[in-house]
N, C-alpha and C positions, 0 to 999 in steps of 0.2 A: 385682641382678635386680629388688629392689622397687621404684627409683628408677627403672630402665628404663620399667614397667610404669606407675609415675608422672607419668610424663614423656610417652608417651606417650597417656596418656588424656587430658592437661591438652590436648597438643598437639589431639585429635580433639574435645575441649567447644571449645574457640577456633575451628577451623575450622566449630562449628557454628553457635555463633553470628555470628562473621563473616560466614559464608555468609545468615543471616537477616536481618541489617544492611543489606540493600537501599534503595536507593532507589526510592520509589516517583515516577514519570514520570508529568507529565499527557499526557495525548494532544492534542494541538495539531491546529487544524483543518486541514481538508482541502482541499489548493490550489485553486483554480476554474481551470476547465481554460482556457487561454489560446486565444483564437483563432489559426488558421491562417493564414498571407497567400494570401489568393487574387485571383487577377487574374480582374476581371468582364469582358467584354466590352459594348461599351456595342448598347443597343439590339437584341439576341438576342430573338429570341423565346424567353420563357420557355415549359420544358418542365414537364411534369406529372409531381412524385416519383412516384418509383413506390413501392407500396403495400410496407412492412418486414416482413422476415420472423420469426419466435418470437425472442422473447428467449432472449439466450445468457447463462446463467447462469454466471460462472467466481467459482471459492471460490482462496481463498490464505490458507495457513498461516503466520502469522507470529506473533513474541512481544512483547505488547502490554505486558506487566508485569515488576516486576524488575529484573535487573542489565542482559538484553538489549534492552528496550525501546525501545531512542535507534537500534540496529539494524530493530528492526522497522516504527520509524515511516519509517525509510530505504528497507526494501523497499517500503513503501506506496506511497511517493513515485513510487519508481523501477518500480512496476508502475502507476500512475497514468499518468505520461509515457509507458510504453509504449505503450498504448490509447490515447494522445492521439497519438502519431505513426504509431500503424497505423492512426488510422482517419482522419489527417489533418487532426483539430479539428473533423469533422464529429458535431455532435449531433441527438439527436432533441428532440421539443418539452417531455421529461421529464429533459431532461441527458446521458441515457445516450449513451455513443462509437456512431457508426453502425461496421461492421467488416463488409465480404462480404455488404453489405443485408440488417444481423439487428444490432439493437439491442443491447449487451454492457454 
C-alpha cells in the first residue's frame, strides 16, 4: 500500500511539473491585410463615400500563452481573413475592415 501511495504521488509531482515546462511563444506580427481585386471601370464618374457608421467593436477569446499558443495565433489569423473576406479588402483611412458601412 505504501509503494502504491508512492508511486502515485511521484506520478502527480511529474505531471506538475511537466505541466509547467511550457513553452513560452513569441507572438508573431500581424498579417497586413491584402488587397482585394477589384475591376475599376475606366472613366465613371466618381461617387461621393458616403459618411461610416459607429465603430463595431468585436472582442475574441483566444490563448496567447503556453502549450496553446501556436492555436491561438491560428485563430487570430483565421478571424483576420474572415473580416478581410466579409468586408471584401475594403478599408477605412485608419486600417479598419469596412463591414455593413460601420468600421470593424
Amino acid at each position: 500500500m505504501k509503494k502504491l501511495v508512492s508511486v502515485l504521488s511521484l506520478l502527480a509531482i511529474l505531471s506538475v511539473i511537466v505541466g509547467a515546462c511550457v513553452q513560452q511563444v513569441e507572438p508573431t506580427a500581424t498579417p497586413e491585410p491584402t488587397e482585394a481585386p477589384t475591376e475599376v471601370p475606366e472613366e465613371e464618374p466618381t461617387e461621393e463615400k458616403e459618411e461610416l457608421g459607429e465603430v463595431l467593436k468585436i472582442g475574441m477569446l483566444s490563448m496567447q500563452s503556453g502549450a496553446m499558443a501556436l492555436y491561438g495565433q491560428q485563430q487570430y489569423r483565421g478571424f483576420m481573413l474572415g473580416l478581410e473576406y466579409a468586408s471584401g479588402g475594403e478599408t477605412d483611412d485608419e486600417g479598419r475592415f469596412i463591414i455593413a458601412n460601420r468600421p470593424v
